[in-house]
N, C-alpha and C positions, 0 to 999 in steps of 0.2 A: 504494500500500500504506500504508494505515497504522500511524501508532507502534508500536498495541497488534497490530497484525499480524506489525512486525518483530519484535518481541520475541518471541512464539510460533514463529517462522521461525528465529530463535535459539535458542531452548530447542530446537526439534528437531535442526537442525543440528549443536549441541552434544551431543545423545543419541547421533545416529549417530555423531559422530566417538568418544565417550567408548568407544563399543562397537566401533569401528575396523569400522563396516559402512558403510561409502559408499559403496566401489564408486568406479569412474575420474569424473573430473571430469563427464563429461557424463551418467553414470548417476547423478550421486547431485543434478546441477542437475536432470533431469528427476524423479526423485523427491520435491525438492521443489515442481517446477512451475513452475522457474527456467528463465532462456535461460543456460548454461556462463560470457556474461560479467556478470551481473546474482550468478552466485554467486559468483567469484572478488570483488567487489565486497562481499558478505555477508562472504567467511572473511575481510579485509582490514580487515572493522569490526569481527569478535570481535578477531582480532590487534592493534588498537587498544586493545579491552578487554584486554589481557594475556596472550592464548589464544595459546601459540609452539603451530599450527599446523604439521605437517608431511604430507607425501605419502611413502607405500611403496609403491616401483613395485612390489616383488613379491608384496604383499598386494593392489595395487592400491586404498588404501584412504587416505583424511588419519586425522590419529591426534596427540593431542594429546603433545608431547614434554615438557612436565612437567602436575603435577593443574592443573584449571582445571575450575571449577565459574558455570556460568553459571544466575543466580536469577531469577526474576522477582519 
């Protein structure tokens, strides 16, 4: 993959989470066309970028626990 790939893989990533539509881990890796451990890997490098990242089992859904805006 490259750079400018990751980054659009971010930007969307970041869109779903912003709208808390992901879905369980392995519906929201397949959505983006990920393997479940290639995306725990992605949410681990926004979470580097400053993204506190969180999971709601009852929503089923990750969901950013304060704003985070990711640009390109």
């Amino acid at each position: 993959m490259t750079f400018l790939e990751q980054l659009h893989l971010w930007q969307r990533m970041s869109g779903l989470i912003k709208r808390k539509a992901t879905g369980p881990p392995e519906e929201f890796a397949k959505r983006l066309g990920l393997k479940r451990t290639a995306l725990f890997r992605h949410l681990e490098t926004l979470r580097s970028m400053g993204a506190d990242i969180r999971y709601c089992r009852e929503r089923q859904s990750y969901f950013f626990e304060t704003d985070f805006e990711f640009r390109i």
